[in-house]
OpenMM code with the backbone's topology and positions (N, CA, C; nanometers):
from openmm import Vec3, app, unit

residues = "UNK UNK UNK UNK UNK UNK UNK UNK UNK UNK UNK UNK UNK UNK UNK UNK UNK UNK UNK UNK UNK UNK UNK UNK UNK UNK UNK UNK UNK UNK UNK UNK UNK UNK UNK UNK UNK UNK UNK UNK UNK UNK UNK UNK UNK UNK UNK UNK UNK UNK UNK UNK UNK UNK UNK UNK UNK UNK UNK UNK UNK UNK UNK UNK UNK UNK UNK UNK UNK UNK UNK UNK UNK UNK UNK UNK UNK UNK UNK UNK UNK UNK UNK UNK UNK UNK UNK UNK UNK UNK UNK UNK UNK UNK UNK UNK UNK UNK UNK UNK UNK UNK UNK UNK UNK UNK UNK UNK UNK UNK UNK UNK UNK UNK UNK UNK UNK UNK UNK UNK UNK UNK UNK UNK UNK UNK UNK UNK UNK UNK UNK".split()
positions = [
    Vec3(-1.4018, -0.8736, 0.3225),
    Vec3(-1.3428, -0.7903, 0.2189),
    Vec3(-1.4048, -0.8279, 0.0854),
    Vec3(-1.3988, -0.7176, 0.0037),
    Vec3(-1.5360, -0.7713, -0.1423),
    Vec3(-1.4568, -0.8341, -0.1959),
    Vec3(-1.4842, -0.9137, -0.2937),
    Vec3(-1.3620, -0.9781, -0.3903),
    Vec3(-1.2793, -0.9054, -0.4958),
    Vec3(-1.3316, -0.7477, -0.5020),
    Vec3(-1.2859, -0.7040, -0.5925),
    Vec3(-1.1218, -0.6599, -0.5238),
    Vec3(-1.1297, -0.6019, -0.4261),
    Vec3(-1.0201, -0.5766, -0.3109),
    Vec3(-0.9079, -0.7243, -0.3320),
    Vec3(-0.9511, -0.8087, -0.2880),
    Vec3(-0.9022, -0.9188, -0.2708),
    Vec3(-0.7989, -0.9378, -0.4365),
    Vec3(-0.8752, -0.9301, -0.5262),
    Vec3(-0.8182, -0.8985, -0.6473),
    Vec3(-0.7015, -0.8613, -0.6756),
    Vec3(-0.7524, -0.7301, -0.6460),
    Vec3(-0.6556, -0.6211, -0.6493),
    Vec3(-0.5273, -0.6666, -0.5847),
    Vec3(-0.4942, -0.7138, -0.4635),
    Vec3(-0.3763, -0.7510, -0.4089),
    Vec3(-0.3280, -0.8725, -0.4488),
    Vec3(-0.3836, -0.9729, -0.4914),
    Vec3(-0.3425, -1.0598, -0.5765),
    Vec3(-0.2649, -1.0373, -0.6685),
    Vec3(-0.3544, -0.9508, -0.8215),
    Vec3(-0.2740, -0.8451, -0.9188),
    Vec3(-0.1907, -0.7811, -0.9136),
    Vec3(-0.1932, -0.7308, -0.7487),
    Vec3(-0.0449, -0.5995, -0.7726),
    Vec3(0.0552, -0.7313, -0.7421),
    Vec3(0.0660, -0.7986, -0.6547),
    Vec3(0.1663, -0.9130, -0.6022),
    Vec3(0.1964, -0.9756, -0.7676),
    Vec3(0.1284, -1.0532, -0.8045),
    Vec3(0.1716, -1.1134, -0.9266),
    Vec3(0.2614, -0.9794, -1.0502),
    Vec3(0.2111, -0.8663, -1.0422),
    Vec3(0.2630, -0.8142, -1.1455),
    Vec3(0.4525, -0.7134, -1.0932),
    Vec3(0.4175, -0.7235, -0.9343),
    Vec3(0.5599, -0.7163, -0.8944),
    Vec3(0.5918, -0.8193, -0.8998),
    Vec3(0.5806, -0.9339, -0.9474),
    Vec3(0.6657, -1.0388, -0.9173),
    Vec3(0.7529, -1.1144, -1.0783),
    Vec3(0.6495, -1.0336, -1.1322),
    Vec3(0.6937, -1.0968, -1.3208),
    Vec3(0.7537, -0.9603, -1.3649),
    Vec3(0.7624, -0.8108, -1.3402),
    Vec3(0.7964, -0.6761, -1.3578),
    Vec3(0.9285, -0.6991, -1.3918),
    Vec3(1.0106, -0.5687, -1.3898),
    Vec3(1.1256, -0.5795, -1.4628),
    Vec3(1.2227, -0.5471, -1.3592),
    Vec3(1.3110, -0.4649, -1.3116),
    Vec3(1.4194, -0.4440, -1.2231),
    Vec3(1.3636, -0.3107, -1.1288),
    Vec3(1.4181, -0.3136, -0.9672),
    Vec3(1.4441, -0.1776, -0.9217),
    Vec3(1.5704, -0.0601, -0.9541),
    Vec3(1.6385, 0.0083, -0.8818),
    Vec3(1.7125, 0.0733, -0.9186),
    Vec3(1.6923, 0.1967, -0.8310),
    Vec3(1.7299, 0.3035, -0.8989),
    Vec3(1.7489, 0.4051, -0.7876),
    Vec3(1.5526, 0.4783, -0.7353),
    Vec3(1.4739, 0.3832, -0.7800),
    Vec3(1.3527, 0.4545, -0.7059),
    Vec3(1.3504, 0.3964, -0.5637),
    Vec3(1.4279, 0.2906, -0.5140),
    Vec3(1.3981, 0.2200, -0.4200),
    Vec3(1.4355, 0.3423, -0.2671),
    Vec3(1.5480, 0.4193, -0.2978),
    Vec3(1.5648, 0.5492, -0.1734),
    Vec3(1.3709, 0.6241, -0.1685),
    Vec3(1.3090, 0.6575, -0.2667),
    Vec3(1.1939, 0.7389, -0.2938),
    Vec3(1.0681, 0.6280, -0.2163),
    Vec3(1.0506, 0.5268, -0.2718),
    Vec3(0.9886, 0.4222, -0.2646),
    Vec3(0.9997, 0.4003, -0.0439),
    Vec3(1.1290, 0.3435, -0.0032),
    Vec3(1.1389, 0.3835, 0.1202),
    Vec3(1.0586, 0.4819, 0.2308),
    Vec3(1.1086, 0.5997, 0.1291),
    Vec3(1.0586, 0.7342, 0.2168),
    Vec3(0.9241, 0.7631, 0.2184),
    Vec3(0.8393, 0.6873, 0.1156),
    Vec3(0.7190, 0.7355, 0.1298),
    Vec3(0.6810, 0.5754, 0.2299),
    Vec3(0.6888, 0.5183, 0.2211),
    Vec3(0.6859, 0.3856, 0.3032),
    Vec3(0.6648, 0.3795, 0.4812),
    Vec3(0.7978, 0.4525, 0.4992),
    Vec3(0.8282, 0.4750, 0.5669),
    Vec3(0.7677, 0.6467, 0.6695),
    Vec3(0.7492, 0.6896, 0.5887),
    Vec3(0.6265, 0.8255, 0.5994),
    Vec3(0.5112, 0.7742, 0.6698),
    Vec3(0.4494, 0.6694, 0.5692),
    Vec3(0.3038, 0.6100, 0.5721),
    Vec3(0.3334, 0.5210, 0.6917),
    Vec3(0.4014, 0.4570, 0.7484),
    Vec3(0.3939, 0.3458, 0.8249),
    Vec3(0.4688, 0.4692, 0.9590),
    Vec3(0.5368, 0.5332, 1.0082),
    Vec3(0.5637, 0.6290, 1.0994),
    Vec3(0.4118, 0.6429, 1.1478),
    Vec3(0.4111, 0.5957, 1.2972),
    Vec3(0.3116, 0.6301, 1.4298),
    Vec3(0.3083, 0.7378, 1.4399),
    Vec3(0.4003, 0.8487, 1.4332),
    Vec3(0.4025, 0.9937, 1.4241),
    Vec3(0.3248, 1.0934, 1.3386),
    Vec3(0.3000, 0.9933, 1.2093),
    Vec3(0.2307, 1.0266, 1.0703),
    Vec3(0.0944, 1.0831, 1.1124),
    Vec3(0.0046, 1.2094, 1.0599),
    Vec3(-0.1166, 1.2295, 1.1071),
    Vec3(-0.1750, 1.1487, 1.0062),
    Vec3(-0.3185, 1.1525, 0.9984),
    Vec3(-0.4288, 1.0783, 0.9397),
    Vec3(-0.4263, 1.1468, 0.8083),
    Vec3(-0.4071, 1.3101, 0.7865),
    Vec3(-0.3935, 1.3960, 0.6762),
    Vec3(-0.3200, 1.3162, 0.5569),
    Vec3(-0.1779, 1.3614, 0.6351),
    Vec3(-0.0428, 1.3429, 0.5974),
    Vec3(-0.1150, 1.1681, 0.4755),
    Vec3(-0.1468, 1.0725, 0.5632),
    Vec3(-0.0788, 0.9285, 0.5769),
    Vec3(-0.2695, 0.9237, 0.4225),
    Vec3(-0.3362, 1.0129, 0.4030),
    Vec3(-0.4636, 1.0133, 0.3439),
    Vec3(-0.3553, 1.0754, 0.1853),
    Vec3(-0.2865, 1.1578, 0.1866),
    Vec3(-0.2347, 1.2031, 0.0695),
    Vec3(-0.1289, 1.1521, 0.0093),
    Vec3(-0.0939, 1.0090, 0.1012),
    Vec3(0.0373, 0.9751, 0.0833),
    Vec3(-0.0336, 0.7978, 0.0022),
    Vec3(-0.1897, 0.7862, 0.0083),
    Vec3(-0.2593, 0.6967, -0.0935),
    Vec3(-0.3025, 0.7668, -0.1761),
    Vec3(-0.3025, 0.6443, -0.3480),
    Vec3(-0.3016, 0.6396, -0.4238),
    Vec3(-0.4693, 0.6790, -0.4898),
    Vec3(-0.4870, 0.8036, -0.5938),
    Vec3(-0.6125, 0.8210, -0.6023),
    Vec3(-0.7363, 0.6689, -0.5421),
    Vec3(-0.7254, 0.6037, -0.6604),
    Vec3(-0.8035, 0.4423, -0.6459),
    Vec3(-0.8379, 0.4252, -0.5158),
    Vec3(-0.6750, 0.4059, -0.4297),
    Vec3(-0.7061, 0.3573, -0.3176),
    Vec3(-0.7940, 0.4493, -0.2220),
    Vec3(-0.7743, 0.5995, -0.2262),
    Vec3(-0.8463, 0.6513, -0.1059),
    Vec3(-0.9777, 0.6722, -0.1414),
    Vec3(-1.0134, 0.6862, -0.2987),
    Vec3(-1.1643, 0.6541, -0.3161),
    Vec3(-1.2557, 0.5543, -0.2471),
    Vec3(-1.1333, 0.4221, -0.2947),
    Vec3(-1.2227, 0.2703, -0.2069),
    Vec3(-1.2854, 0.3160, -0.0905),
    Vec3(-1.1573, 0.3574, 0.0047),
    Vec3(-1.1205, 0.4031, 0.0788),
    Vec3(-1.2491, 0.4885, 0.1987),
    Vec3(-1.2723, 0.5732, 0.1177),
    Vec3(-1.3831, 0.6412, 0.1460),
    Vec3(-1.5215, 0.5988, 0.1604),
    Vec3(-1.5433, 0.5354, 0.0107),
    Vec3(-1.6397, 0.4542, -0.0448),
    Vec3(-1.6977, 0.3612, 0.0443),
    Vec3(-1.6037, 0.2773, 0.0895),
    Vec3(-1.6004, 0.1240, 0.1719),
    Vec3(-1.6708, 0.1964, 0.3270),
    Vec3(-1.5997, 0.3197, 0.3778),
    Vec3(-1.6042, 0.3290, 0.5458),
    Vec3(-1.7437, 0.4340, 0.5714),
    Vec3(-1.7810, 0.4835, 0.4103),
    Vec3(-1.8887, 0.5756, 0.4288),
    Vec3(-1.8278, 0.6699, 0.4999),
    Vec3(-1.7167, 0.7807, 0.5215),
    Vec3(-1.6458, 0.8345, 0.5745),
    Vec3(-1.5295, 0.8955, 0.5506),
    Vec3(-1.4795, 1.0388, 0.5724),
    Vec3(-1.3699, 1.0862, 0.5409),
    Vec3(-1.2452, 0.9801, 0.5624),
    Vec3(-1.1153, 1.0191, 0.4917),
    Vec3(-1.0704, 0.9516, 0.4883),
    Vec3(-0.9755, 0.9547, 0.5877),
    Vec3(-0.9476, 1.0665, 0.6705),
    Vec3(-0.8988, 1.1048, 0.7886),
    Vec3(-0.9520, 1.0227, 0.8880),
    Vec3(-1.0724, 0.9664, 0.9068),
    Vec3(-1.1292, 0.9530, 0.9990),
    Vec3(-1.1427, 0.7955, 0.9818),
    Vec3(-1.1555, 0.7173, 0.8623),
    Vec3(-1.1259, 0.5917, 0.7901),
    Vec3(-1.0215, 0.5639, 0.8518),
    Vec3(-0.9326, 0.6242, 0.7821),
    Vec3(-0.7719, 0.5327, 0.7856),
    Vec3(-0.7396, 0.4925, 0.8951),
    Vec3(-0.8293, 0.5722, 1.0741),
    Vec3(-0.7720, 0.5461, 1.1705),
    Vec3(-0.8093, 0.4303, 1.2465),
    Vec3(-0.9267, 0.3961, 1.1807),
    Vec3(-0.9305, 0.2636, 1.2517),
    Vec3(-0.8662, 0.1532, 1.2012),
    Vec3(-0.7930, 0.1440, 1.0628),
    Vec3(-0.7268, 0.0397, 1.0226),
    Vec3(-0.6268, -0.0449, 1.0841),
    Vec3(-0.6002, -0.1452, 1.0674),
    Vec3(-0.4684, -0.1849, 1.1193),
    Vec3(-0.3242, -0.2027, 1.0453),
    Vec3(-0.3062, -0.0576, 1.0435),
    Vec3(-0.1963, 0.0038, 0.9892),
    Vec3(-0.0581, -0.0430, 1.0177),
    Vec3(0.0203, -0.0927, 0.9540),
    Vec3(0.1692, -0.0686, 1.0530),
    Vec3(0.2221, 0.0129, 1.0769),
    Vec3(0.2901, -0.0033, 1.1576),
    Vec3(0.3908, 0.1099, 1.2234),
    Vec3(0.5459, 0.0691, 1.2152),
    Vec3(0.5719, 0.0033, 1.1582),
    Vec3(0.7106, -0.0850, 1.1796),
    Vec3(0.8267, -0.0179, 1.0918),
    Vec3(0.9253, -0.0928, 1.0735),
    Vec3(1.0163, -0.0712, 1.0046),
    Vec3(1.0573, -0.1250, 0.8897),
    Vec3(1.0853, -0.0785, 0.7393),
    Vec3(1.1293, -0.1593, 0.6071),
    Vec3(1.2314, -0.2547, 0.6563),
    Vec3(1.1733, -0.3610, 0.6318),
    Vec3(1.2837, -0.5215, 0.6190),
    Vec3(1.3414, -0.4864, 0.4508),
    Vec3(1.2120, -0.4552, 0.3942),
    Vec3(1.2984, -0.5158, 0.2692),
    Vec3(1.1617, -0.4130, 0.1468),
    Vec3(1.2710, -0.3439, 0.0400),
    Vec3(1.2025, -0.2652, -0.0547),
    Vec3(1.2505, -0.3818, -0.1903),
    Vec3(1.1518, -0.3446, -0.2677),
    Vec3(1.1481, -0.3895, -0.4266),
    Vec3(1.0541, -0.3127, -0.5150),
    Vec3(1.1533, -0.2685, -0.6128),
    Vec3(1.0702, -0.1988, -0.7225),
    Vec3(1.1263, -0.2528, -0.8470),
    Vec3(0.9807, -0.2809, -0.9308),
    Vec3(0.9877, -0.2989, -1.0249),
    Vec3(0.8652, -0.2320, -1.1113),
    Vec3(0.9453, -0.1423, -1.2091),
    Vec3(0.9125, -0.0701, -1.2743),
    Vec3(0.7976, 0.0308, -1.2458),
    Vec3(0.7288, 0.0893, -1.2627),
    Vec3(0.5923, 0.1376, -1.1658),
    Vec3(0.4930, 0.0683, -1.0397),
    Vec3(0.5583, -0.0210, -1.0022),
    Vec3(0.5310, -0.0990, -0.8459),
    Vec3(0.6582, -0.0772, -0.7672),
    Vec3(0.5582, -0.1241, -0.6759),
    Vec3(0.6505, -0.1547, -0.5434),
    Vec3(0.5907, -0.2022, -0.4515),
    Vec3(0.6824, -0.3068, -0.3524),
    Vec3(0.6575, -0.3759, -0.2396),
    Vec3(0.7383, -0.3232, -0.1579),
    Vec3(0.7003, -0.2982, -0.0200),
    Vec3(0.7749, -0.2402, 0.0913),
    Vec3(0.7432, -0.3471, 0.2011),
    Vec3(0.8171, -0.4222, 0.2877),
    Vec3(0.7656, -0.5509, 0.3537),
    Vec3(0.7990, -0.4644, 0.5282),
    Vec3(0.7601, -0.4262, 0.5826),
    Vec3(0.7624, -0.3367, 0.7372),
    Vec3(0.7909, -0.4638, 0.7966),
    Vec3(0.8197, -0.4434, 0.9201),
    Vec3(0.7990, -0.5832, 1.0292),
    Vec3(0.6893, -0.6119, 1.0762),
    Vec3(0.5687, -0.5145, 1.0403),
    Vec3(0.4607, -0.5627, 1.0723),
    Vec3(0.3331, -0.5060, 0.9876),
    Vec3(0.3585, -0.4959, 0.8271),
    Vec3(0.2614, -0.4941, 0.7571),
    Vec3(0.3474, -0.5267, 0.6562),
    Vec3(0.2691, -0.5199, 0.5240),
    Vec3(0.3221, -0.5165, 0.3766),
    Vec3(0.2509, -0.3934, 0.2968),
    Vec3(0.3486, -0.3010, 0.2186),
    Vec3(0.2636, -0.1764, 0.1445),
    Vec3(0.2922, -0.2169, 0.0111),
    Vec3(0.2040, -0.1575, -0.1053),
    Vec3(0.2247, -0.2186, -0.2646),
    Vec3(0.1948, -0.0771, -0.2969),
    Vec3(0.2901, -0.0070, -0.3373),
    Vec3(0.3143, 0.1345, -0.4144),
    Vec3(0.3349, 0.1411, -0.5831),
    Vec3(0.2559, 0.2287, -0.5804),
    Vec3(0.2422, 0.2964, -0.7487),
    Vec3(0.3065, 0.3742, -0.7936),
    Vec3(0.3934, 0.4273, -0.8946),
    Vec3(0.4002, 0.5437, -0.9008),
    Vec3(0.2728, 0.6245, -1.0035),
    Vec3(0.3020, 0.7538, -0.9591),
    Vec3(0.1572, 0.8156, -1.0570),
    Vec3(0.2642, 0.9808, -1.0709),
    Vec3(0.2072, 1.0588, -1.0992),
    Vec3(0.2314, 1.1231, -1.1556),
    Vec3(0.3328, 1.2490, -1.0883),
    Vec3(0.2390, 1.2456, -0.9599),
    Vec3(0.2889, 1.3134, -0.8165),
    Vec3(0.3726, 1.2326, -0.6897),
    Vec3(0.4381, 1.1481, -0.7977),
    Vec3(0.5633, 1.0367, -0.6960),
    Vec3(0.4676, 0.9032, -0.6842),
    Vec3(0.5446, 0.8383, -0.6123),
    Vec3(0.5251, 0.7256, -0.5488),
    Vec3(0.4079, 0.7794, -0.4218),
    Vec3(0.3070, 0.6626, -0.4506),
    Vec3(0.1631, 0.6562, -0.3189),
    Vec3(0.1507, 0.4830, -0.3362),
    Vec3(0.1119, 0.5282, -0.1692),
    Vec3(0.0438, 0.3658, -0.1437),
    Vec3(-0.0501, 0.3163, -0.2155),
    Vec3(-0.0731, 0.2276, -0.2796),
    Vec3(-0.2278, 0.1634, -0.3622),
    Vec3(-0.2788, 0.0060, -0.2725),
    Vec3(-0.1714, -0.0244, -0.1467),
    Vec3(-0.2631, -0.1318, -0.0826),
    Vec3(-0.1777, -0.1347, 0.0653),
    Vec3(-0.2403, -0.1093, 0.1585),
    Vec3(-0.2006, -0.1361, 0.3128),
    Vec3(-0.2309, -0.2152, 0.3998),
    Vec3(-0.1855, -0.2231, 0.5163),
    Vec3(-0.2917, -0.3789, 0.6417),
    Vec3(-0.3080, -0.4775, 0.5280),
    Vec3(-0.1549, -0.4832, 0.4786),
    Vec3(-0.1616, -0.6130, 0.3845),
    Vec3(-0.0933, -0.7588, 0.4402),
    Vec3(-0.1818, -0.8934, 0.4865),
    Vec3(-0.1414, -0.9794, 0.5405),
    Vec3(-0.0978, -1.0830, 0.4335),
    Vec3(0.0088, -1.2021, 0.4464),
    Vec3(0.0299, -1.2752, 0.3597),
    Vec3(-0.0616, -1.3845, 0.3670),
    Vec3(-0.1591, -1.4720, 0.2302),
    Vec3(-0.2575, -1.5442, 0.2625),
    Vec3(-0.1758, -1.6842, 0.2069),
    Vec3(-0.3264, -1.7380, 0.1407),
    Vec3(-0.2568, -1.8909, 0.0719),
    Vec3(-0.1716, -1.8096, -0.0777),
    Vec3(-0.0962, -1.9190, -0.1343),
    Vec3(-0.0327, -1.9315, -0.2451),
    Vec3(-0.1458, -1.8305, -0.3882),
    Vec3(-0.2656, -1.8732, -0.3832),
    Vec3(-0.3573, -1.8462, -0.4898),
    Vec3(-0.4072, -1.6871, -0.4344),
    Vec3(-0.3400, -1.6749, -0.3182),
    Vec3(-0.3978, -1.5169, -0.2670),
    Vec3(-0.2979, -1.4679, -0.1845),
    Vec3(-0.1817, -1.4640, -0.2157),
    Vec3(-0.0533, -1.4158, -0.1779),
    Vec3(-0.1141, -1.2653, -0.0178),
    Vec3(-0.1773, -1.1686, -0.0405),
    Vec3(-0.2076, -1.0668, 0.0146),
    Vec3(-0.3279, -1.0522, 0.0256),
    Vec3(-0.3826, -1.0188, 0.1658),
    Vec3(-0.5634, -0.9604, 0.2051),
    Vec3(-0.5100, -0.8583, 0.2507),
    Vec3(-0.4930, -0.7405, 0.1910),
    Vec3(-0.5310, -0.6076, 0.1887),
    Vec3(-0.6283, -0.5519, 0.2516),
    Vec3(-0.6683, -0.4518, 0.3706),
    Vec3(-0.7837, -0.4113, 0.4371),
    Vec3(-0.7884, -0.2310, 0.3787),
    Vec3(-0.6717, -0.1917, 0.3116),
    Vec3(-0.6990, -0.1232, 0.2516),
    Vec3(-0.6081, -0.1373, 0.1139),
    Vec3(-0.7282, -0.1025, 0.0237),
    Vec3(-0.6830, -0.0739, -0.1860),
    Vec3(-0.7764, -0.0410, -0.2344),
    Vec3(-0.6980, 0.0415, -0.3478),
    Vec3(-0.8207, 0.0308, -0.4195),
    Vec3(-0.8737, -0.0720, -0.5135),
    Vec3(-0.9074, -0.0339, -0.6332),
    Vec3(-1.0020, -0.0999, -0.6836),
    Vec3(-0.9472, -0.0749, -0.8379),
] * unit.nanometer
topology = app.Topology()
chain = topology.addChain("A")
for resn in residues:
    res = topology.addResidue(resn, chain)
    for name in ("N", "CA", "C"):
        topology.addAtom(name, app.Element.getBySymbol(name[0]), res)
């Protein structure tokens, strides 16, 4: 993974973690979470439901649509343990991935997925974010 990626999930982790309170985005935050991580989800669907940045990388990185990208990832499929929003972030923790959501303009989108927990100095390796 380039280091700039690696970055990136570092940054979003640290800046949900010093941010300010959730509140009622956390029902919104869920549903798109929960959208994106659904086995049922097509490749379309789960491509519009990331964050500009991210599906550029996205693209960029696989040399490849992003339909056709996203499917080899190792996506979760699981279920929300646990949502947190703070202020234009969010962490969604599945039982078997971690998602870090943005909001932008057109709701809440994913900006990092196939996110594993690393050491202390690199909290998240992200296999997909952007940049």
């Amino acid at each position: 993974m380039p280091p700039r990626r690696r970055g990136l999930a570092t940054a979003a982790a640290a800046a949900l973690l010093l941010s300010g309170c959730g509140g009622l985005d956390s029902d919104a935050v869920e549903k798109v979470a929960t959208t994106f991580a659904d086995h049922g989800t097509d490749a379309a669907t789960r491509c519009q439901l990331l964050a500009e940045n991210t599906l550029t990388s996205l693209v960029e990185d696989a040399g490849t649509a992003c339909e056709e990208a996203i499917g080899d990832l190792p996506i979760g499929t699981g279920t929300p343990t646990a949502v947190e929003v703070w202020g234009e972030e969010a962490q969604v923790k599945l039982t078997d991935d971690t998602l870090f959501l943005t909001r932008t303009s057109s709701g809440w989108k994913v900006m990092a997925a196939a996110c594993r927990p690393k050491a202390e100095e690199q909290p998240y390796d992200c296999q997909v974010e952007g940049s």
